[in-house]
C-alpha positions as CSV (number, residue, x, y, z in Angstrom):
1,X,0.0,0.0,0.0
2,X,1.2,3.5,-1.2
3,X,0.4,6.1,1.2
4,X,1.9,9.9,-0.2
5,X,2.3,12.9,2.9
6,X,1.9,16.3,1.7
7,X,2.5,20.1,3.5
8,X,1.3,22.3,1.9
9,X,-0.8,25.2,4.4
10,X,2.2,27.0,5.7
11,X,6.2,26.9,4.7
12,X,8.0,24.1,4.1
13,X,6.1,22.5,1.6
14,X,7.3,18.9,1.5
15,X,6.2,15.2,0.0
16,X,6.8,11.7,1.6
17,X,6.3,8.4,0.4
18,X,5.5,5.5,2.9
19,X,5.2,2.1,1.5
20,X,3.9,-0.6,4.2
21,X,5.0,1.2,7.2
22,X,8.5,2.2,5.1
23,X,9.5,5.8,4.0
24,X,10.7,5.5,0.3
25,X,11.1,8.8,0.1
26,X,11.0,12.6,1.2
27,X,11.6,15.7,0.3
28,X,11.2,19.6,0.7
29,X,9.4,21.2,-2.6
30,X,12.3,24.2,-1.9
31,X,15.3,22.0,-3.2
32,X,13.4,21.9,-6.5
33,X,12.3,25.4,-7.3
34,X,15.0,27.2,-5.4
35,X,12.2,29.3,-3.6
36,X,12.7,29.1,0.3
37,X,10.8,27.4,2.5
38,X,8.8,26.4,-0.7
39,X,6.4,30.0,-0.3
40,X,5.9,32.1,2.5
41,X,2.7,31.3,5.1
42,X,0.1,33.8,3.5
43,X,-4.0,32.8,3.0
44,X,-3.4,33.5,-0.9
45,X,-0.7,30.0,-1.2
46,X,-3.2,27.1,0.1
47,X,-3.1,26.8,-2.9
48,X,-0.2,25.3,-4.0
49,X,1.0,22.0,-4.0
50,X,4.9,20.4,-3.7
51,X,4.3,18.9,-7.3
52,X,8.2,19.1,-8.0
53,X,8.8,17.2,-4.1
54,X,5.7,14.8,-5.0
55,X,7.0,13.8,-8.7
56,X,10.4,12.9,-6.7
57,X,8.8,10.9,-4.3
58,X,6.3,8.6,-6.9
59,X,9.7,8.6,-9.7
60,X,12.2,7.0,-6.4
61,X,9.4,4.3,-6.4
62,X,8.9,4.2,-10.1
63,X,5.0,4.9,-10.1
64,X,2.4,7.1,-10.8
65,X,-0.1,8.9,-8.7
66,X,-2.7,6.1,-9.9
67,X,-0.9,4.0,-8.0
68,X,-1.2,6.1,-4.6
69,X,-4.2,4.5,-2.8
70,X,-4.0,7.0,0.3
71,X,-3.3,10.6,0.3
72,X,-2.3,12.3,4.7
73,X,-2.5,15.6,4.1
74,X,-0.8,17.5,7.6
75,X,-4.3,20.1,8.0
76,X,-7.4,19.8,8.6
77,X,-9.7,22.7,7.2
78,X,-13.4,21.1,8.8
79,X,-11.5,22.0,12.6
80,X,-12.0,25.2,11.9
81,X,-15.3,25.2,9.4
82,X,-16.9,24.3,12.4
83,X,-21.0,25.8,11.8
84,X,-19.7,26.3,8.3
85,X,-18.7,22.7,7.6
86,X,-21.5,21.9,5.9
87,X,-22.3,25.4,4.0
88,X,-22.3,25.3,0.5
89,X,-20.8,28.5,-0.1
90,X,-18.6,31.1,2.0
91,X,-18.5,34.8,0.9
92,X,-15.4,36.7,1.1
93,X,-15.4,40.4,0.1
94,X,-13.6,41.7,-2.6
95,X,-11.2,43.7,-0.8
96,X,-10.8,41.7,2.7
97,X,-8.7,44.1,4.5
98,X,-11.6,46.9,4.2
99,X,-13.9,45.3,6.1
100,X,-14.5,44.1,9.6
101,X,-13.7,40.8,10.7
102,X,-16.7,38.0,11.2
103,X,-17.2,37.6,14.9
104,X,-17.1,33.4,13.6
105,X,-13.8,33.9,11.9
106,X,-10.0,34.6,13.4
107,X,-9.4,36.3,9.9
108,X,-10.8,38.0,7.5
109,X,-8.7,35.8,5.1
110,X,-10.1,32.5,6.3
111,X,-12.8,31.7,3.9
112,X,-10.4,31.8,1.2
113,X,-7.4,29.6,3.1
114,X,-9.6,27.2,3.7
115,X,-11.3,27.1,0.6
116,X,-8.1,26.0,-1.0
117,X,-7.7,24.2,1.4
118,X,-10.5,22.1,0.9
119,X,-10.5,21.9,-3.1
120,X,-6.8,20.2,-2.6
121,X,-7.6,16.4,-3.8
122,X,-8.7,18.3,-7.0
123,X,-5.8,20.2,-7.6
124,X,-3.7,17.5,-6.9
125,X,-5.2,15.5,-9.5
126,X,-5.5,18.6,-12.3
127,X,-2.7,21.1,-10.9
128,X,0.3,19.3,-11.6
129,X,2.3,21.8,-13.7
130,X,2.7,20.3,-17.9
131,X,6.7,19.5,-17.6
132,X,5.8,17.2,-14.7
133,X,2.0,16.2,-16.3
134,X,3.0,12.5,-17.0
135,X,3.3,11.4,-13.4
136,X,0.1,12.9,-12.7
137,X,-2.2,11.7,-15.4
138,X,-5.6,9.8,-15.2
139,X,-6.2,9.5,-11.7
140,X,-9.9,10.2,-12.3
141,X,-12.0,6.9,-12.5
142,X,-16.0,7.9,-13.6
143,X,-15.1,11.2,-12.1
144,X,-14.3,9.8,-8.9
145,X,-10.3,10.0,-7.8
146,X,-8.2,6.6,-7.7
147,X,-6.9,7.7,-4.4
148,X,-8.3,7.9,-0.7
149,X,-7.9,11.6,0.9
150,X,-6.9,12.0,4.3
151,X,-6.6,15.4,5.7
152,X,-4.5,14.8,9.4
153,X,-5.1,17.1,11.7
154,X,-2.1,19.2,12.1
155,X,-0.6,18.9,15.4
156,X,-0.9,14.8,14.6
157,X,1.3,14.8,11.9
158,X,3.7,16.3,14.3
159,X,3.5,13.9,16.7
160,X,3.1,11.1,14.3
161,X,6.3,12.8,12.8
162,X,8.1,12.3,16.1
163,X,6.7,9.2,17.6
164,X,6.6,6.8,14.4
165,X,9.9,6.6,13.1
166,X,11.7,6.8,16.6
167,X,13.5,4.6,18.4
168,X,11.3,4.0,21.3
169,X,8.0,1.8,21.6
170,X,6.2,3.8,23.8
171,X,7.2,7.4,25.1
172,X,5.7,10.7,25.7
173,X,5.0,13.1,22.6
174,X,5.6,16.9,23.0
175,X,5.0,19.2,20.1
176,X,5.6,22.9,19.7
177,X,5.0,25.0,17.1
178,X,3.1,28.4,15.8
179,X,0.0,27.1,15.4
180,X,-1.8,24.3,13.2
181,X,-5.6,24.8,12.9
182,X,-6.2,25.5,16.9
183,X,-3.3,23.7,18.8
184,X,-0.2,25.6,19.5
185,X,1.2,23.0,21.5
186,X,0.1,19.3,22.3
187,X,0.8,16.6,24.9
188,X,0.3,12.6,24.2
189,X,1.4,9.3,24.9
190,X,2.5,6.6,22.2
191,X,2.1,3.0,22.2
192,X,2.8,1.0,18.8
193,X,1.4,2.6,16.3
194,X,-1.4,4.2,18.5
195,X,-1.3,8.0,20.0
196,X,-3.5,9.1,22.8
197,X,-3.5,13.2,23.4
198,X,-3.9,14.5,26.7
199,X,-4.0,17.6,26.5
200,X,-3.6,20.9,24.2
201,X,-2.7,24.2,23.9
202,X,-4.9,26.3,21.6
203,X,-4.3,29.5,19.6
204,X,-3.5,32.3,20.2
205,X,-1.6,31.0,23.1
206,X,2.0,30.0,21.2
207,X,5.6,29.7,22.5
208,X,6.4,29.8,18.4
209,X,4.1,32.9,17.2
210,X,5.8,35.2,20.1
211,X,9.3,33.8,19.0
212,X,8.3,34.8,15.4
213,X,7.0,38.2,16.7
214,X,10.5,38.7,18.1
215,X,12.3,37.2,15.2
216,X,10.4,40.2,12.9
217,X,11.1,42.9,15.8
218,X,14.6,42.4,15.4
219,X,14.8,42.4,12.0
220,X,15.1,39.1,11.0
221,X,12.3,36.8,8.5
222,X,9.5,36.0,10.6
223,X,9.1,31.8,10.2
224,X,12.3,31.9,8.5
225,X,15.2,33.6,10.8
226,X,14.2,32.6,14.0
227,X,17.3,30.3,14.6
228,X,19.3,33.6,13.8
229,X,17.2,35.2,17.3
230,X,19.0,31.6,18.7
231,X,22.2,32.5,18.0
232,X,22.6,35.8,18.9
233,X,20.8,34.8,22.7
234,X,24.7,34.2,23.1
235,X,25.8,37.5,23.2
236,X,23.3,39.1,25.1
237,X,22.4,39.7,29.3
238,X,19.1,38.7,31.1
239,X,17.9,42.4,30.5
240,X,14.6,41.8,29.8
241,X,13.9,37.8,31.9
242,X,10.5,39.9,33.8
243,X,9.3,41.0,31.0
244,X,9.1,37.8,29.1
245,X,7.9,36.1,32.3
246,X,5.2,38.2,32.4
247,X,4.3,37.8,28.3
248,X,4.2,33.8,29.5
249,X,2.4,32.9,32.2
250,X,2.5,29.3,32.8
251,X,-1.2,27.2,34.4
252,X,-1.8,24.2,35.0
253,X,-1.7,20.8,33.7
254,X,0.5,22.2,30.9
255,X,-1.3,25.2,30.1
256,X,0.6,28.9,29.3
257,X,-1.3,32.2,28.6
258,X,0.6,34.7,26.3
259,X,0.4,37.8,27.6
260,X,0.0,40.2,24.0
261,X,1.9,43.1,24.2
262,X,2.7,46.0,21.8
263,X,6.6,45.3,20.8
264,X,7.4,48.7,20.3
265,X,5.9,50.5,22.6
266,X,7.2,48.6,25.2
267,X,11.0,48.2,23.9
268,X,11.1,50.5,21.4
269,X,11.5,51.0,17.9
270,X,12.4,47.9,15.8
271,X,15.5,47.1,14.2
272,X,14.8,47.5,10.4
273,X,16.6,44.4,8.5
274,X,20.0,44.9,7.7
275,X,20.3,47.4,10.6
276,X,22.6,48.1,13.4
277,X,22.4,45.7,16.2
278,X,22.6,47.5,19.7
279,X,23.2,45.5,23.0
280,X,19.4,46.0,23.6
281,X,18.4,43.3,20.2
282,X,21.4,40.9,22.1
283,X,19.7,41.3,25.4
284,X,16.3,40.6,23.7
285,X,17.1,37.8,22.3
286,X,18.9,36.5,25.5
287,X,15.8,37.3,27.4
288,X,13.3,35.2,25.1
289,X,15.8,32.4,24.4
290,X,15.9,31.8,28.5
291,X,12.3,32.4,29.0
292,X,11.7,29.4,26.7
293,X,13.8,27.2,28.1
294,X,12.4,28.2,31.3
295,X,8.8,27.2,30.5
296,X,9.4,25.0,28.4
297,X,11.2,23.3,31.1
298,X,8.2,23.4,33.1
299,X,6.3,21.9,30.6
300,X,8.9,18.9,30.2
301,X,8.4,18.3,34.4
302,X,4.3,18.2,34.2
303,X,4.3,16.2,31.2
304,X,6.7,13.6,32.5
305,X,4.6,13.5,35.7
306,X,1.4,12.7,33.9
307,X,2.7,9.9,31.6
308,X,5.8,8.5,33.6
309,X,7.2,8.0,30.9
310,X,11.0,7.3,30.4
311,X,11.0,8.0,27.0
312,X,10.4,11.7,25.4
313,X,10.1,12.6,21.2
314,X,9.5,16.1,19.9
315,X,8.5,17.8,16.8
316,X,7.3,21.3,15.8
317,X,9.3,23.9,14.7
318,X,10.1,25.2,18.5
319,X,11.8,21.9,18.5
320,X,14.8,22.7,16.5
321,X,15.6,25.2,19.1
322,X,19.0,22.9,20.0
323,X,19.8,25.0,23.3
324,X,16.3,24.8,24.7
325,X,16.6,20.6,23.8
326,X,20.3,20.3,25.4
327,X,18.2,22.1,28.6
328,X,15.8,19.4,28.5
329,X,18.4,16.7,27.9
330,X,20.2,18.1,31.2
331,X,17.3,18.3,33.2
332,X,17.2,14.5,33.1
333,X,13.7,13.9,33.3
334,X,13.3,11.9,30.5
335,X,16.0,9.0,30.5
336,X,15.9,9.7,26.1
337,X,14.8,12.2,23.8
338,X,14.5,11.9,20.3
339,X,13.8,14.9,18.1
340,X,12.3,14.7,14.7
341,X,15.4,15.9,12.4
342,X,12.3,17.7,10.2
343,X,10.7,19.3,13.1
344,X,9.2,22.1,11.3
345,X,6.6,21.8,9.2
346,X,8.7,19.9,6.3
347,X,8.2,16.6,8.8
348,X,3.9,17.0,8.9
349,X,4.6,15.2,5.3
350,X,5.9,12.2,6.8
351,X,3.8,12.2,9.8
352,X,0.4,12.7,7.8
353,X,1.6,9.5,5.4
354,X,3.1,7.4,8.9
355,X,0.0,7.8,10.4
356,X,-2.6,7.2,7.8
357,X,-0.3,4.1,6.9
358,X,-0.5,3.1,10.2
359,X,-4.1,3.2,10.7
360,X,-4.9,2.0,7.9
361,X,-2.8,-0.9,8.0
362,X,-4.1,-2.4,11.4
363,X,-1.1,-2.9,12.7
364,X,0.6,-2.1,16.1
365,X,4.4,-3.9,15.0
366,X,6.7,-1.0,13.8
367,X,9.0,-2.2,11.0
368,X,10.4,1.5,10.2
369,X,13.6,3.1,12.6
370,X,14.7,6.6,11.3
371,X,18.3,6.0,11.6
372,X,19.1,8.5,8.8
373,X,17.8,11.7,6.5
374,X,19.0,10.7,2.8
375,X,15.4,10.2,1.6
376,X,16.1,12.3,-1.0
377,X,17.3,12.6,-5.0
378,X,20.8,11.0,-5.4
379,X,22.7,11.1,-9.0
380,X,25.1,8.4,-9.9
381,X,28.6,8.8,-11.3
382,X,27.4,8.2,-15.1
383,X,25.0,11.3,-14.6
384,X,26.9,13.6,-13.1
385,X,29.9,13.1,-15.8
386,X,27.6,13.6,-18.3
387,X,26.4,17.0,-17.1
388,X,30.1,18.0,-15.8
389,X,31.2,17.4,-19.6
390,X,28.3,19.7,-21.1
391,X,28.7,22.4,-19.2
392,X,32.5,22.1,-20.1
393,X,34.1,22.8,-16.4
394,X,37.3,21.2,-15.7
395,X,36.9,18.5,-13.7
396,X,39.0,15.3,-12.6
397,X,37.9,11.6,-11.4
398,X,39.3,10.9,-8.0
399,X,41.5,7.9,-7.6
400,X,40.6,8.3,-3.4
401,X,37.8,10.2,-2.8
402,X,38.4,10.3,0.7
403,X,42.2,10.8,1.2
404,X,42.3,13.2,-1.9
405,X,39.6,15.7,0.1
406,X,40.9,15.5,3.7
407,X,44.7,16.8,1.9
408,X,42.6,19.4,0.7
409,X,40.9,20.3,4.1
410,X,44.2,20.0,5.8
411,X,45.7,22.7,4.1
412,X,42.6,24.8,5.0
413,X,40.5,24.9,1.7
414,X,36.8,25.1,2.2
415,X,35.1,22.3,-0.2
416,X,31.4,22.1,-1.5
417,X,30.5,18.3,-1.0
418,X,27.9,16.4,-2.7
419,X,27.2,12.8,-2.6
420,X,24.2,10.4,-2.1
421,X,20.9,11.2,-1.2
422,X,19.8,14.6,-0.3
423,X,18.9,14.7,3.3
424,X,15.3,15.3,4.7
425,X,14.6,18.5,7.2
426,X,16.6,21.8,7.1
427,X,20.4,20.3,8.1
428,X,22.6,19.4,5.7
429,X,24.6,16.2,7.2
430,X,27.1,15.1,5.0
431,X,25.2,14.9,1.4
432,X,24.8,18.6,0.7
433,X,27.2,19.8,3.1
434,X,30.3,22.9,2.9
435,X,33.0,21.0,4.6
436,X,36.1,23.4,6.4
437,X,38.8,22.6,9.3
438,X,37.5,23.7,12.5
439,X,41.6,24.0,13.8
440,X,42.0,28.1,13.3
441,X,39.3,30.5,14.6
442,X,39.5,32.7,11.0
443,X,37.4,29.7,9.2
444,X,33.9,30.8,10.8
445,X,34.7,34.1,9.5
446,X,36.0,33.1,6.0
447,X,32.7,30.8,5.5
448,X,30.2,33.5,7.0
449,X,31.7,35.4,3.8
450,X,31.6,32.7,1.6
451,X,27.7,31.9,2.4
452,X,27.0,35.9,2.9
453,X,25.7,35.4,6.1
454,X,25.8,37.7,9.4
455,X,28.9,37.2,11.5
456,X,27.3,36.7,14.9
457,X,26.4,33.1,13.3
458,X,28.1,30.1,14.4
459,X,29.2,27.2,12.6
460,X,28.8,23.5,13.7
461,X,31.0,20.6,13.8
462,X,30.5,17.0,12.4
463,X,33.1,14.9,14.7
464,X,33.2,10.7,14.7
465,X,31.2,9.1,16.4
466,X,33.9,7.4,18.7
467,X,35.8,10.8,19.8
468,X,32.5,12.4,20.8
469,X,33.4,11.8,24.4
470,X,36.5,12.8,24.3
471,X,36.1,16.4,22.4
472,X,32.8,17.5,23.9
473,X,31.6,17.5,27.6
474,X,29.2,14.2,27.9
475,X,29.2,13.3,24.3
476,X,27.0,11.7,23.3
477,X,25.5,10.1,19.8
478,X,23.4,13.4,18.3
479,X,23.1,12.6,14.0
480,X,20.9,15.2,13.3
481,X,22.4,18.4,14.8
482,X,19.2,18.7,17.6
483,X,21.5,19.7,20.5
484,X,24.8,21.7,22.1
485,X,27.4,20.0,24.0
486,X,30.0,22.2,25.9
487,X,33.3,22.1,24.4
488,X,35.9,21.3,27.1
489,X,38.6,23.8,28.1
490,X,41.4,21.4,26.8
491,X,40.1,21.2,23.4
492,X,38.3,24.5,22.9
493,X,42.3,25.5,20.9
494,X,42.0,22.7,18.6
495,X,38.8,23.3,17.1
496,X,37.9,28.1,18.0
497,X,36.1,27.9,14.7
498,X,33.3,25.4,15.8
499,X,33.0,27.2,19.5
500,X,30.3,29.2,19.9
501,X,30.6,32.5,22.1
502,X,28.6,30.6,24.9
503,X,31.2,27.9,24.9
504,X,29.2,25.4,23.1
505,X,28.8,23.9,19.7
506,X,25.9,22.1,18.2
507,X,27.2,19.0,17.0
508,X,26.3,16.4,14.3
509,X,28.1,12.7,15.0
510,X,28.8,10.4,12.6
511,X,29.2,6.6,11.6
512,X,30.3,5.0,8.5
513,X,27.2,2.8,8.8
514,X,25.1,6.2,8.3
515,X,27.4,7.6,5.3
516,X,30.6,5.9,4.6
517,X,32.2,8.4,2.3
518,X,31.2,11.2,4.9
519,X,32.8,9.6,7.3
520,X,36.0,8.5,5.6
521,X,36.9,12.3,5.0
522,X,37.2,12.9,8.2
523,X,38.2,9.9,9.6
524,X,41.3,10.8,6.9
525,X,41.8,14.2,7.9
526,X,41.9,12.9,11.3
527,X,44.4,10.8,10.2
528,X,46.3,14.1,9.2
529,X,45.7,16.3,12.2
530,X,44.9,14.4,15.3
531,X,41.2,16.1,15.3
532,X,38.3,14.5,14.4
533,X,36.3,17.3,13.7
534,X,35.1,19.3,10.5
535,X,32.8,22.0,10.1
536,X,29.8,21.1,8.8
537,X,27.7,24.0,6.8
538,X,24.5,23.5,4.5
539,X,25.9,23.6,0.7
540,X,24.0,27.0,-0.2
541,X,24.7,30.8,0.0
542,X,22.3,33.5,1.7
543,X,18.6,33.6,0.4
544,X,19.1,30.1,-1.4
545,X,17.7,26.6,-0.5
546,X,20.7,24.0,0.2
547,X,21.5,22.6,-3.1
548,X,19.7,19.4,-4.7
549,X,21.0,18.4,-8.2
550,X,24.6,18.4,-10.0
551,X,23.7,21.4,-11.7
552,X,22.6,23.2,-7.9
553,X,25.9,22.5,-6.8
554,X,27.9,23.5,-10.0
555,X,26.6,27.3,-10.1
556,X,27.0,27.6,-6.1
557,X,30.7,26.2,-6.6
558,X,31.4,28.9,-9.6
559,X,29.3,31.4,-8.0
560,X,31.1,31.7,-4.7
561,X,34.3,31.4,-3.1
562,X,34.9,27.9,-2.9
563,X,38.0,26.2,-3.2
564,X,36.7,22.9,-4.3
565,X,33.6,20.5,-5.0
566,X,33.9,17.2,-4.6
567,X,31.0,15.9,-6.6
568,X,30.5,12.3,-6.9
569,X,33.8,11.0,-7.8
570,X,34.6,13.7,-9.4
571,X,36.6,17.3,-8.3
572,X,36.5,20.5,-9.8
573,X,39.1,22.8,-8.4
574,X,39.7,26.7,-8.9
575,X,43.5,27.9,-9.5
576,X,44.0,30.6,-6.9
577,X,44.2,34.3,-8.4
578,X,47.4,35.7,-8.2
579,X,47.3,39.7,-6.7
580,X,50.6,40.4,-8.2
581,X,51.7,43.7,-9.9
582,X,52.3,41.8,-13.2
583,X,48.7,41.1,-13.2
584,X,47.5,44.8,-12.8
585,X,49.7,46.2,-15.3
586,X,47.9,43.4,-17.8
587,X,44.7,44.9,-16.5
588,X,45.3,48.7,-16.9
589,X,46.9,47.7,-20.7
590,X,43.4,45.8,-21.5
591,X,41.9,49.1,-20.0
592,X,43.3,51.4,-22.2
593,X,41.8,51.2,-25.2
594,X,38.3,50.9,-23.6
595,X,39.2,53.9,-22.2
596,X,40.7,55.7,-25.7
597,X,37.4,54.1,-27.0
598,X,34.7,55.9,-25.1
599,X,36.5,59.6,-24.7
């Protein structure tokens, strides 16, 4: 049985593929039409569809949509209908934003989100656009679709997303987000295949829409930048800690209030992007990042206490906050805790299609571990040859792909590498990843310029999986960068360009049963140096997704400052330019006559 997960309502449009209880594949609808996040989260965009993510997923199984019986999609538009569920028709004026708001509404927008919403197993079946037509064809049957539609509530295909494809049997299920139809933040208990919620936390109540409201206030891409707000927590003093303590007000049995204040008026003006930053946006940020982990904290303590459970998974996109999980993981209430690597909304694609497979299947015996994220398009050697030899660039075959690249990091050149299957969720992890040494403190700096990105942003390590213990305080096994570890005093020399300005780094560990050419790099430039740790980047430069295809990865080579991409088994290198004063008296003679030209 074919089951196929879409998101689509917000960002992160994404497709999954589960067959029987298996993922056969995943991936984010950005990678394909270089758009981030897919679109942005606005009422006119229910509706679109991840076609380009969706034709992936049916081609990696070699089908058609005709051969999808079950369609999860991660919303569920009748929640909010409500008295309207029924209704024939919903009116929407023709200029919204003129008129006043329906008592029975929360926006003025709402009859047309969910309108699209609604009409989404037709445009799925009719919508596809005409270069991808073919895998989309004839799945009407005497007007009646050839597949089941399923629309998942969206706060389940969180959970599902976190409690399905973990490790554990039974566990307790937090999720965290902005907001899916009601729920900002739900509470349940997984056994098998089976969920039970316990509780909820309904709009506008949300840990996420006040760390957005921030995230804009400081000049940053509201459900976009908010792990830049993260980041620069590190600089900043507990200026403001009564102020957001006040904004969240914590209840009972796992309730919180958000107190709605007026940014501005309390804190004063905002910073416009691009702006100055002034201690006060540090302090901010400081002040809301420990706020979080304070109640979130809280949270953690009642929910363990109602389930007694030992086990805890998360999802949501307040989940990918790796300082707030490293918290939790320090707290010790939970004896594991396993994050979904595509918290955001990205993951509802796989939880929708887990979950739909799973109840549909009638079975309570999981057969599917997530012990990896390459669910995505890989290229094999023959391919990528033949598109390195029409576009013409120089390029070499590697006799050793792993000893040949760890030379190169060792003497300090920053390398684009590409290999495998894309990952799944918003790290790159060793298939699309910018690889550097982490052994002189400059290399943050020098890839900040290369990906055009603000310098007050950390990079993260990838270090073996045996020497986590050794070069961060209690290593442990973290694949999916999810949390920080503190890097010890006797080590913090050896690797300045992977320690934060908190002390920490947020780490990625690695195998060779996860991704053997991954790890044999570094376990070769380990070899080299006595360090067995690289920086770790997403392949991409500012504003772009992280790269997806052999062409992706050519122009981001060519158009930026790398020093190499290992592609495949193949390397394309640049010759270093030589500043010399030969080379500007060649320039000012090729000048001249442009010059005599236009006087």
């Amino acid at each position: 049985m074919y089951t196929l997960g879409i998101s689509a309502v917000y960002h992160d449009m994404a497709a999954c593929l589960v067959k029987d209880g298996v993922v056969v594949a995943a991936a984010e609808e950005e990678r394909f039409t270089k758009i981030k996040h897919g679109k942005r989260p606005i009422p006119f965009s229910t509706y679109e569809l991840p076609f380009n993510a969706i034709d992936y997923c049916l081609k990696q199984a070699n089908i058609t949509l005709r051969d999808v019986q079950h369609v999860g999609y991660s919303y569920d538009p009748y929640l909010l209908l409500g008295q309207h569920s029924q209704a024939a028709t919903l009116t929407l004026p023709l200029q919204p934003t003129t008129h006043e708001k329906p008592e029975e509404w929360e926006s003025i927008w709402d009859p047309l989100f969910l309108m699209y919403v609604v009409n989404a197993p037709s445009y799925l079946a009719d919508g596809a656009p005409h270069h991808l037509m073919a895998r989309f064809r004839d799945v009407r049957k005497n007007s009646h679709l050839a597949y089941q539609w399923h629309f998942v509530e969206h706060h389940t295909a969180h959970a599902a997303s976190a409690f399905l494809p973990s490790p554990f049997e039974h566990a307790a299920i937090l999720t965290l987000d902005g907001r899916g139809e009601r729920a900002t933040t739900t509470y349940a208990i997984g056994h098998g295949n089976r969920m039970e919620r316990i509780g909820q936390v309904d709009y506008p109540n949300s840990l996420g829409l006040l760390y957005e409201e921030v995230t804009d206030y400081l000049g940053f891409l509201r459900s976009s930048d908010e792990y830049k707000v993260m980041a620069l927590a590190s600089f900043g003093k507990p200026t403001y800690l009564d102020d957001f303590r006040r904004m969240i007000q914590l209840r009972s049995a796992g309730q919180y209030q958000i107190e709605r204040v007026n940014l501005e008026e309390k804190f004063g003006p905002r910073r416009l992007k691009g702006g100055p930053l002034e201690q006060r946006h540090y302090d901010l940020a400081h002040s809301l990042q420990k706020v979080l982990e304070e109640r979130v904290l809280q949270i953690a303590d009642w929910l363990h206490a109602a389930t007694h459970e030992e086990n805890l998974v998360m999802a949501g996109g307040v989940a990918l906050n790796c300082v707030m999980n490293a918290r939790l993981r320090d707290l010790g209430l939970f004896e594991r805790i396993w994050v979904q690597p595509a918290a955001g909304d990205a993951g509802t694609a796989l939880g929708a299609a887990m979950w739909v497979d799973a109840k549909l299947r009638h079975v309570d015996e999981r057969i599917f571990r997530m012990t990896h994220t390459f669910f995505g398009p890989d290229f094999s050697d023959d391919e990528i040859e033949k598109f390195l030899q029409w576009t013409q660039v120089p390029y070499r075959r590697m006799d050793n792909i792993a000893e040949e690249t760890a030379e190169l990091l060792a003497q300090d050149k920053i390398i684009g590498l590409f290999q495998g299957r894309m990952e799944y969720g918003p790290r790159a992890l060793g298939a699309r990843s910018i690889l550097a040494s982490p052994i002189h403190a400059e290399m943050q700096e020098r890839l900040n310029n290369i990906k055009d990105r603000e310098d007050f942003r950390p990079v993260a390590p990838v270090v073996l999986e045996e020497h986590v213990g050794d070069w961060f305080v209690n290593g442990d096994v973290s694949p999916y960068m999810l949390f920080v570890f503190d890097v010890p005093p006797d080590k913090a020399d050896k690797i300045p360009a992977v320690r934060h300005v908190d002390g920490t780094a947020r780490i990625q560990t690695i195998n060779r049963n996860q991704n053997r050419v991954y790890y044999d790099i570094l376990n070769a430039f380990y070899e080299r140096t006595g360090v067995p740790v690289l920086v770790n980047t997403s392949f991409n430069t500012r504003g772009e997704p992280i790269v997806c295809t052999p062409r992706d990865a050519v122009e981001c080579f060519w158009t930026s400052p790398l020093d190499a991409l290992v592609i495949g088994s193949f390397i394309l290198e640049k010759e270093p330019v030589k500043n010399d004063k030969s080379l500007s008296r060649r320039a000012n003679l090729l000048a001249e006559p442009v010059a005599q030209a236009v006087s």
